[in-house]
C-alpha positions as CSV (number, residue, x, y, z in Angstrom):
1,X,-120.2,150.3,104.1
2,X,-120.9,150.3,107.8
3,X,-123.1,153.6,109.2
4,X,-124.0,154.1,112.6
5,X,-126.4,156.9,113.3
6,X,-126.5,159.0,116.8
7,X,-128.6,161.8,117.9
8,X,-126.4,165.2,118.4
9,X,-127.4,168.9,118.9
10,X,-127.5,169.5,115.7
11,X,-129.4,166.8,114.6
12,X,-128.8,163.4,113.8
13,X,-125.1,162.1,112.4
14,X,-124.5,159.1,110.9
15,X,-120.5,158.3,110.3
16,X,-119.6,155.8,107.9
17,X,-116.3,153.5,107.8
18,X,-114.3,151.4,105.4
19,X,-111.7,149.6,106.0
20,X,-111.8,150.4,109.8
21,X,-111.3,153.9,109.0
22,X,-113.8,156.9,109.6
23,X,-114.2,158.3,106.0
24,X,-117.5,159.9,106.2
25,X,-119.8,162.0,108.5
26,X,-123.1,163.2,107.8
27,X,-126.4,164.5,108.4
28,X,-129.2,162.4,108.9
29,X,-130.1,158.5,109.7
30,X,-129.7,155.5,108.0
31,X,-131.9,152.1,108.4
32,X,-129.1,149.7,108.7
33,X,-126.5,150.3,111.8
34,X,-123.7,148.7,112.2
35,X,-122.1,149.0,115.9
36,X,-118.3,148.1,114.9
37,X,-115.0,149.4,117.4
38,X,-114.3,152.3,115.3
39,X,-117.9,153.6,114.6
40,X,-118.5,153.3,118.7
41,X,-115.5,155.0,119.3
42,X,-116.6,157.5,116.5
43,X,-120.5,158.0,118.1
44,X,-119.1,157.7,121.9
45,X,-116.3,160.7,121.1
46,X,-118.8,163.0,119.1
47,X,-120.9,162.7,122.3
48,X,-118.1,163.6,124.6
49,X,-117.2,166.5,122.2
50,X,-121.0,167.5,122.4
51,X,-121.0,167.2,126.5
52,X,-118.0,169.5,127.0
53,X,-115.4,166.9,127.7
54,X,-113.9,166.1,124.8
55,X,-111.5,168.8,122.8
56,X,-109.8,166.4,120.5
57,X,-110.7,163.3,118.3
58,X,-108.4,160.1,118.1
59,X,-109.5,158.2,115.5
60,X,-108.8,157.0,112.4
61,X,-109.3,159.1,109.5
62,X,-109.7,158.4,105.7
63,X,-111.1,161.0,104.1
64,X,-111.3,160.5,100.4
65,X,-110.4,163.6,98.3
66,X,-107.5,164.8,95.9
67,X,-104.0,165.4,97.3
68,X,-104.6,169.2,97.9
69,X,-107.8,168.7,99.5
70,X,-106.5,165.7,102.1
71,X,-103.8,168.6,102.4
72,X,-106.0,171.1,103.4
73,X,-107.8,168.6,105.9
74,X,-104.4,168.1,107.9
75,X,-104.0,171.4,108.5
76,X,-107.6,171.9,109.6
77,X,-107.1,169.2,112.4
78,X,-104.4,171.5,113.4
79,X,-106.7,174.3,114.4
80,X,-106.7,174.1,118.3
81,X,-109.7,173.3,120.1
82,X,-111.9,176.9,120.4
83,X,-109.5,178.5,118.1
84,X,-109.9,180.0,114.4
85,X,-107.8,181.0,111.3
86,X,-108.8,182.3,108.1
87,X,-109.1,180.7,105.1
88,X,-106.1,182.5,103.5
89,X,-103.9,181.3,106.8
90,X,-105.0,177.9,105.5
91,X,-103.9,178.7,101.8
92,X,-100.2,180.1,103.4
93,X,-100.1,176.3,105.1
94,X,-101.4,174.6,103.0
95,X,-100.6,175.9,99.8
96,X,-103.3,177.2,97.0
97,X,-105.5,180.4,97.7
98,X,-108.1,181.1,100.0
99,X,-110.9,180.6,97.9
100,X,-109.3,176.8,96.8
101,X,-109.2,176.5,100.6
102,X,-112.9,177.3,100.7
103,X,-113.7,174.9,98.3
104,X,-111.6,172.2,99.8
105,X,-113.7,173.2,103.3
106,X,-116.9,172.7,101.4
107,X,-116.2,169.2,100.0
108,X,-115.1,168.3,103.7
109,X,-116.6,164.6,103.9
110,X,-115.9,164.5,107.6
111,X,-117.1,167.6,109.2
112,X,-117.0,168.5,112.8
113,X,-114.2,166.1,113.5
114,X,-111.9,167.6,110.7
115,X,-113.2,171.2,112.0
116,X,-113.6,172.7,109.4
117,X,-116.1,175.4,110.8
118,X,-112.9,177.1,112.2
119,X,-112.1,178.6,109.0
120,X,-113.1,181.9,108.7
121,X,-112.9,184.4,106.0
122,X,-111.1,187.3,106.1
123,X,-114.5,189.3,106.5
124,X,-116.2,187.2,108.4
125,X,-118.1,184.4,109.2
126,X,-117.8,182.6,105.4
127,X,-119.6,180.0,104.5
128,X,-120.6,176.6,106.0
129,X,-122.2,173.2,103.9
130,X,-122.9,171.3,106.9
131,X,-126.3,170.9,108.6
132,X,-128.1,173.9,108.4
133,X,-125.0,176.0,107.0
134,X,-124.0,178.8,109.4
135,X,-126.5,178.3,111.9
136,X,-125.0,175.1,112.3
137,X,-121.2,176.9,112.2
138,X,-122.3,179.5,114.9
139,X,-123.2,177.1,117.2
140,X,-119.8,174.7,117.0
141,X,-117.8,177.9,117.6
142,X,-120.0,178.9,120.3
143,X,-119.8,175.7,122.1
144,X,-116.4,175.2,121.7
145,X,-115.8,178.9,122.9
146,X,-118.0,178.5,125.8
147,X,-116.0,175.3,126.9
148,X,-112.4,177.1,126.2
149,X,-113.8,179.8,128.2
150,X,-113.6,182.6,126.0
């Protein structure tokens, strides 16, 4: 499967394609790079999301998963750029409850560019598998309010 690793804020990324698709992003670096169209497009838009001029991704997008989750997804790339909704807004979309929602967010194979970090609960924060959890949450929302200027 071609990988290609980057440095980010948050560490390093490494998104993974098949098929010309993006179907995987995660953290950490892999040995063998592979610098195909989609994966540069891929590392060159996280960086532009990262500087403060990118809002929105345009790429091609596989994620595998059940029907519900790949469901779920879709409406998370629906969340405007700097906004939020809960997880039981998600579930009235979507279908399902809030707490399937959360575990649909958790198995998330493409994080950051399917957003799920703007899912919130109902009380709060909620939870966040990626990177260093919600450490790692906090500061997507902060950077993406500080570039809506909110």
């Amino acid at each position: 499967m071609p990988q290609l690793s980057s440095h980010s804020p948050l560490g390093d990324l490494t998104v993974s394609e098949e098929d010309g698709v993006i179907v995987s992003l995660d953290w950490g670096w892999v040995q063998m790079q592979s610098r195909t169209p989609v994966l540069l497009r891929a590392r060159d838009q996280l960086n532009e999301y990262f500087d403060g001029t990118r809002q929105n991704f345009e790429l091609p997008l596989a994620p595998p998963g059940t029907d519900y989750r790949r469901r779920v997804w879709r409406e998370l790339i629906k969340i405007p750029f700097g906004a939020t909704l809960t997880y039981g807004q998600i579930a009235a979309q979507a279908g399902g409850s809030a707490r399937s929602v959360g575990q649909a967010n958790g198995k998330n194979p493409i994080p950051i560019i399917i957003p799920c970090h703007r899912v919130l609960a109902s009380t709060g924060l909620g939870g966040y598998s990626g990177g260093d959890g919600l450490v790692t949450k906090r500061y997507l929302l902060d950077l993406e309010a500080h570039q809506a200027g909110q």
